[in-house]
N, C-alpha and C positions, 0 to 999 in steps of 0.2 A: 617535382622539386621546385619551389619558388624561392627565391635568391634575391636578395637587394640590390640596389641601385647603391653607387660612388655617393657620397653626401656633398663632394662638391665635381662640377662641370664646368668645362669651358669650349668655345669654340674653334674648334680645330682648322676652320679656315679651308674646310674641302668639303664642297657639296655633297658630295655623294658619303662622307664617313662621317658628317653630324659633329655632334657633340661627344668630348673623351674625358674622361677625368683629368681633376684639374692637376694632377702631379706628372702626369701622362707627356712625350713630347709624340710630335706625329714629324717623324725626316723621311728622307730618302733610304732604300734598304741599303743602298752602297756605304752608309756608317757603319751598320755590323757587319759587312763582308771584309773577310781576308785576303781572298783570291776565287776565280772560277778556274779549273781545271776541263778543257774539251779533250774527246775522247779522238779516235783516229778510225778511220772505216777500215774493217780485215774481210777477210774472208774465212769463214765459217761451215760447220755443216748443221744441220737443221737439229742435232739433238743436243740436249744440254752437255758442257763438259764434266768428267767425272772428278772424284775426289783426286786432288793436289794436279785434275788439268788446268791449262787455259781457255779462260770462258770471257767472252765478252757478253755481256750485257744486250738483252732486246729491249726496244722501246716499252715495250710492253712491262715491264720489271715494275713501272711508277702507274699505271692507269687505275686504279682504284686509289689511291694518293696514299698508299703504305710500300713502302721499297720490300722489292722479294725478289732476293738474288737468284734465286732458281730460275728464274725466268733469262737465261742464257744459253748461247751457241757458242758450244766447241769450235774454239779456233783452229785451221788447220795448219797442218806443221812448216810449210812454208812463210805463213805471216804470223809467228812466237815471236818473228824480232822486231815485230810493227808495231805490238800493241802500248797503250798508256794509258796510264791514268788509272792505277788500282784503286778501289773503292773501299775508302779508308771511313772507323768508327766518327758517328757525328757531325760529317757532312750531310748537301740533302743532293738528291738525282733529280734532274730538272731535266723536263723533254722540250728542247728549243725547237723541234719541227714537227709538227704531226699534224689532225686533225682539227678542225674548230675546238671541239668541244674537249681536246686533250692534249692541246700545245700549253704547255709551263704545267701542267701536272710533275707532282713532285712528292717523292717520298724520305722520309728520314732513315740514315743509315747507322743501325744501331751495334753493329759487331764491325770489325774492320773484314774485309776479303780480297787476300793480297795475290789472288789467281785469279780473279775477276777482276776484268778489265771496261772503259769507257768504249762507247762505238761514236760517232763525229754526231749522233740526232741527240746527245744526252750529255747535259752538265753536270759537272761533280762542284758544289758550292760549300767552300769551306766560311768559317763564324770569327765572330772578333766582338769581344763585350757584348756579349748576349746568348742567350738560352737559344740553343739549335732547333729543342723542340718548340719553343714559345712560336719561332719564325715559322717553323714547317705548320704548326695548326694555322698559323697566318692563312696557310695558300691552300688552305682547304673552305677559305672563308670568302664569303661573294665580295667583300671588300678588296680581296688579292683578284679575283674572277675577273672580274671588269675591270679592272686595269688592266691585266693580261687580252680584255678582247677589243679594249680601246687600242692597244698595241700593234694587233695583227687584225685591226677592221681594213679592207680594202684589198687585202692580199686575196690571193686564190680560196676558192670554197673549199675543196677541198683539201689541200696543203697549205698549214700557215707557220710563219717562221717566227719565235721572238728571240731580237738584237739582244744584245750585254747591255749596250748602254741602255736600251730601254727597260731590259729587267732591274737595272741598279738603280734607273730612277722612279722605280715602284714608291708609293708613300707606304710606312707600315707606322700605325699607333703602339709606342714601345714606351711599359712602363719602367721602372727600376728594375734590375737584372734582378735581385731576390724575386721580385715581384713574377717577372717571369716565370721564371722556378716555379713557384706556386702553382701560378697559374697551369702551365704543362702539367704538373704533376696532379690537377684537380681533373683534367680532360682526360687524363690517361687512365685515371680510376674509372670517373663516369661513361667515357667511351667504351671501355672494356667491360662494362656494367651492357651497357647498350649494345653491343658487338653481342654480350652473350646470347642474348634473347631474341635477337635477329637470325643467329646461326640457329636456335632452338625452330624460329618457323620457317626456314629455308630446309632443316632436318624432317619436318613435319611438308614443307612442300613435297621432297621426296618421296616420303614412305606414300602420300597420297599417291604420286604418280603409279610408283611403284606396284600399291595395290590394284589400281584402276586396271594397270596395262596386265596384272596374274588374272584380273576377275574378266578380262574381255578373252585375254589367251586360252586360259581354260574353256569357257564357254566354244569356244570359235572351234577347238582341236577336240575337244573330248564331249563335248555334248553336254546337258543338264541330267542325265541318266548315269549314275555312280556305278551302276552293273552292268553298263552293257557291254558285248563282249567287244575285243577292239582286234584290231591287225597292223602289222606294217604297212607304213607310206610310201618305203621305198626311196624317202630323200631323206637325209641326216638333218636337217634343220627343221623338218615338221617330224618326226618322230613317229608311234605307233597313233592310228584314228578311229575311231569307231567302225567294225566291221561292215556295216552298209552305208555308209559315207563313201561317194564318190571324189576323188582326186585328177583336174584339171589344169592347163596351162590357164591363165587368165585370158587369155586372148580367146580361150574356148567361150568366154561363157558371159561375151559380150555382143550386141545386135550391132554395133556397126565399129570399125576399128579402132583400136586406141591412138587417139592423136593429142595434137596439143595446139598451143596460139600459136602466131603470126614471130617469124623469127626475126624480120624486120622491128627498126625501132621507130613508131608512128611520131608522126608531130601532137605532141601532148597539150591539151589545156587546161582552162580551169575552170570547165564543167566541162559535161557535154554526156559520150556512153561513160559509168565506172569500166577499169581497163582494170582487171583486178591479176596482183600476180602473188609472188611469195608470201609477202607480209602480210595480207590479210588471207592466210591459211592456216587457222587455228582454232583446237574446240572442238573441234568435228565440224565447223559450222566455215561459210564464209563473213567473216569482219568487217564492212562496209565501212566503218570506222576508221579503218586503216586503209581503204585504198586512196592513194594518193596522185594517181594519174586520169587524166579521162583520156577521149577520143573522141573526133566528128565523127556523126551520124553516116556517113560517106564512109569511113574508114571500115565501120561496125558492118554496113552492108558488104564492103568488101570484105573483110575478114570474115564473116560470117557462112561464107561461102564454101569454107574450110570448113569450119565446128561453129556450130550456135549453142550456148548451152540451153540444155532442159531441164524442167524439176527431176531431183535425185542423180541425175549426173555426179559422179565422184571423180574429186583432183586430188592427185599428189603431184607434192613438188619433186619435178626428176633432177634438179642442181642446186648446187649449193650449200648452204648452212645446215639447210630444212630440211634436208631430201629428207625422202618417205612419212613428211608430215601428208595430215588427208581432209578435207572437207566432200561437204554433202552440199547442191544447191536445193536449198528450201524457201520458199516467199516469191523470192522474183528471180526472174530471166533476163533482166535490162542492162545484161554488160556482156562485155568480152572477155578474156582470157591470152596474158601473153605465154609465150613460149618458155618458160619453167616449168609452168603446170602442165599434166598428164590430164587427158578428161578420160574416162572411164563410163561409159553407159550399157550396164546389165542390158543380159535379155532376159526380161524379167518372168519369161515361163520359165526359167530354171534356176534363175537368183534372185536375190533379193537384195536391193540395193543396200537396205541395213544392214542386213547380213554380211555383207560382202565389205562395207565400210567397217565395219568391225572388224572382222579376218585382216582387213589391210595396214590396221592398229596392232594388233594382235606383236607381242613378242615374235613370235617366230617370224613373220612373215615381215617385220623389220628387217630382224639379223639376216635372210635371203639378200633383202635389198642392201645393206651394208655390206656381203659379202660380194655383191656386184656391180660395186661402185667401179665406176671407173676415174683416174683422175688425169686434168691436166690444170688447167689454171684454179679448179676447183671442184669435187667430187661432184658426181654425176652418175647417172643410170640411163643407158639408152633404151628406149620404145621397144626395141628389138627383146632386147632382156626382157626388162620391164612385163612381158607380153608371156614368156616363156614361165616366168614365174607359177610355182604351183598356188592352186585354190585348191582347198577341202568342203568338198560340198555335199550338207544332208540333204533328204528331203525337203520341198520344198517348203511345205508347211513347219517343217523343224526348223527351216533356218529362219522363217517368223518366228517361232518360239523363243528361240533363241534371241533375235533380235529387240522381241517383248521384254524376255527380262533381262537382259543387260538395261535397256533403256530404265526397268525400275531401278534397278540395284546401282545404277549408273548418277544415277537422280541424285543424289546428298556430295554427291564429289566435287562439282564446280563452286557449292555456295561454300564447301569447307575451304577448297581451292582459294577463292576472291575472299573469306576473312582471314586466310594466312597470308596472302598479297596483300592485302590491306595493312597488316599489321605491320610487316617487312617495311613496306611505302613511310607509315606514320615514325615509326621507327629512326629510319635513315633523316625524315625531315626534322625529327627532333635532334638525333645526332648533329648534324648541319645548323639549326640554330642554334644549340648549345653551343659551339665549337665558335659559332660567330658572335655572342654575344661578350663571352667572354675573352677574345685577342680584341675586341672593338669598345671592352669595357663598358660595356652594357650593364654588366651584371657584376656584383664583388664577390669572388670565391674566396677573398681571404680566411675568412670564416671560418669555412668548411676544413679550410686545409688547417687552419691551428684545429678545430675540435678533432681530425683525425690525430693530428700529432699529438693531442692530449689524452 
C-alpha cells in the first residue's frame, strides 16, 4: 500500500520526530491526561482468577503492547480488602517497572473489568480531549520508545523504573481529535489485516514443527518397516516397539558418563574459547551466532578436565526454558560448555549418535523428560534421571538407516521453517512502520478512511 505525504509541513522543533504536518501541534502528553491511577501490591496465587473472582493483573497483561486481562492472579482472601484500581473501558495499562526493553509497554483497555484489579508495577491512564486509541498506537511507535529509554538510561540493566512526571512530559504529535479518530480507526483495519496473516505463518510454523517432531517419533519407535511384528516396552510413555529392538537406560549406551560444564561462573570476555550454553542450542546444530560469552585459554584447560567436547558429542539442556532442546557438535571442537547443558557421547559400537539425537527429539522421549522435571527456581532434570531415562535401540546398521532417512525427509523443513520466520519478521516490521508513520504523520490516511466510509 502506498499512501501520500500531508501537502503541507512544518518544523516540529524536536530532532528526533522531524517534520509534522502543518495543522498538527507536538505538546506534552500531560495535555490529554485526566489522571493516573497506581495499583497496590496483594498477594496472590499463581493461577488466574475465575469468573466474578478477584484478579490482579501481571505485568505481563501489556508485553506485546495489546492489554489481555487473562493474564492475572487470584488474589487471596485475606488481601480482597487491599486491592485498587479496577480496570476500567478506554484507559491504557502502562508498565512503570520492568525490563529495558518492556518498561512503559502499554496496552489499550477496550471492555471495562470491575474484578480485575492494578498491582503497584502497572499504571491505569485515563484520556481528556483525545482518541485513547490514537495515544496507545503513539507508544507502539519508536517516537514514544526513545523517549521512554532516554527516561530510564542509567538506572539498573536489568530493572528500570519510569516516573509520572517523566512519562507526562513525553512530547506526542497530536492532530485534530476527528483526525485522531481516523487515524485509530485506519491502523485497526490494517493491523488486523496484518495480524491475520502473521497468525496464518505462525499456524504454519506449528503444523511444521508438529510434522517434523510425528516424522522423527515414528521413525525413532516403530522403525521404516510398516509390518514388522512389534511388543511392549514396558513403559507408558514409549508404547509398543518393534519385536527385535532392544530397550535401555541412556546411561547404558554411552562410553564415558553423562556430565555437563563447569557449575562455577568464569570471568567472561570478549573473545577468547566460545563458552557455549542454552541459547545457542537449537536445530539440532550448535549456533555459534548466538554464543555470547567466551573464556581464557587457562579457564578451557581447566574445565576441560571435566568434559572436552568431541565430534558428535550430544547436548541437552537439563534447566530452564529449553529443557530437553538437543544439539549435535559438527565442525569444531574449540569451546566449552557451561553447566545447563548435558554432554552425551554414544559408544558408538552399539549407537549411533544420529540415531540417538533423534530419539532424544523424538515426542515421546520429550514427554519422559517433561514428566521428570523437577522444579525450584525453574524446571530442571537431574543427570541422575536424565541417565535412567529409556532408549529404544535397533540394530545397528538400522539405526543408520534410520538416521539416513530422516536426515532426507528432514531436509525441506528448515528452508520452509526460515521462509515462514522470514515472513512473520517482514510482517511485524511493516506493522511497526505502518503504525509509526502514521501517529508521526508521515503519511495521510485520510483518504482511505473517507473511501471506506463511502
Amino acid at each position: 500500500m502506498s499512501l501520500p505525504g500531508y501537502a503541507e509541513y512544518k518544523d516540529s522543533r524536536v530532532d528526533w520526530l522531524g517534520e509534522v504536518p502543518g495543522h498538527w501541534n507536538v505538546n506534552k502528553v500531560k495535555t490529554v491526561i485526566r489522571s493516573i491511577d497506581s495499583g497496590v501490591s496483594v498477594n496472590a496465587a499463581d493461577t488466574p482468577a475465575e469468573d466474578q473472582s478477584i484478579g490482579v493483573l501481571k505485568t505481563s497483561c501489556v508485553y506485546d503492547g495489546t492489554f489481555r486481562p487473562e493474564e492475572n492472579k487470584a488474589v487471596v482472601e485475606e488481601d480482597l480488602n487491599r486491592v485498587a484500581c479496577p480496570v476500567k473501558k478506554d484507559a491504557m495499562i502502562v508498565s512503570r517497572m520492568n525490563t529495558p526493553s518492556l518498561v512503559g509497554a502499554a496496552g489499550l483497555v477496550k471492555e471495562s473489568k470491575p474484578n480485575i484489579y492494578l498491582p503497584d508495577r502497572l499504571w491505569q491512564v485515563h484520556f481528556q480531549s483525545c482518541s485513547p486509541a490514537f495515544v496507545h498506537y503513539w507508544t507502539l511507535s519508536q517516537a514514544y520508545r526513545c523517549q521512554v529509554e532516554i527516561a530510564c538510561s542509567g538506572a539498573s540493566s536489568s530493572m528500570q523504573n519510569l516516573g509520572q512526571d517523566q512519562f507526562k512530559s513525553f512530547l506526542i504529535p497530536l492532530p485534530p481529535d476527528d483526525e485522531q479518530v481516523s487515524i485509530a480507526g485506519f491502523l485497526d483495519r490494517e493491523t488486523a489485516k496484518i495480524d491475520a496473516l502473521i497468525a496464518e505463518q505462525e499456524t504454519l510454523l506449528a503444523l511444521l514443527a508438529e510434522k517434523r517432531q510425528a516424522t522423527i517419533s515414528h521413525a525413532v519407535t516403530r522403525g521404516l518397516d510398516p509390518d514388522v511384528p512389534m511388543k511392549g516396552s514396558g513403559i507408558a510413555w514409549l508404547g509398543e516397539v518393534p519385536a527385535h529392538w532392544e530397550v535401555r537406560p541412556l546411561k547404558a549406551i554411552v562410553s564415558t558418563p553423562i556430565t555437563d560444564g563447569p557449575h562455577e561462573t568464569p570471568q567472561f570476555l570478549e573473545e577468547g574459547v566460545p563458552f557455549v550454553s542454552a541459547e545457542a542450542v537449537s536445530g539440532g546444530a550448535i549456533n555459534f551466532e548466538k554464543v555470547r560469552a567466551y573464556i581464557s585459554h587457562e579457564d578451557d584447560v581447566r574445565y576441560s578436565q571435566k568434559y572436552k567436547p568431541q565430534l558428535h558429542d550430544i547436548y541437552m539442556v537439563k534447566s530452564g526454558a529449553t529443557t530437553g532442546v538437543t544439539a549435535i557438535v559438527e565442525g569444531r571442537t574449540d569451546f566449552n560448555i557451561w553447566s545447563p547443558l548435558a554432554a552425551i557421547r554414544c559408544n558408538t559400537q552399539m549407537a549411533d549418535p544420529y540415531y540417538v539425537l533423534n530419539y532424544l527429539r523424538s515426542k515421546n522421549f520429550q514427554e519422559a523428560v517433561a514428566l521428570n522435571w523437577s522444579f525450584g527456581t525453574q524446571q530442571n532434570i537431574g543427570m541422575g534421571v536424565l541417565g535412567d531415562l529409556a532408549v529404544v535401540l535397533p540394530p545397528l546398521e538400522e539405526q543408520r538407516e534410520i538416521a539416513r532417512h530422516l536426515d532426507s525427509q528432514l531436509g525441506v523443513f528448515p528452508t520452509m521453517r526460515e521462509a515462514a520466520e522470514t515472513a512473520v519478521t517482514l510482517l511485524r516490521e511493516r506493522r511497526s512502520a505502518l503504525i509509526a508513520a502514521a501517529v508521526t504523520g508521515k503519511i495521510d490516511v485520510r483518504g482511505q478512511v473517507d473511501a471506506l466510509a463511502a
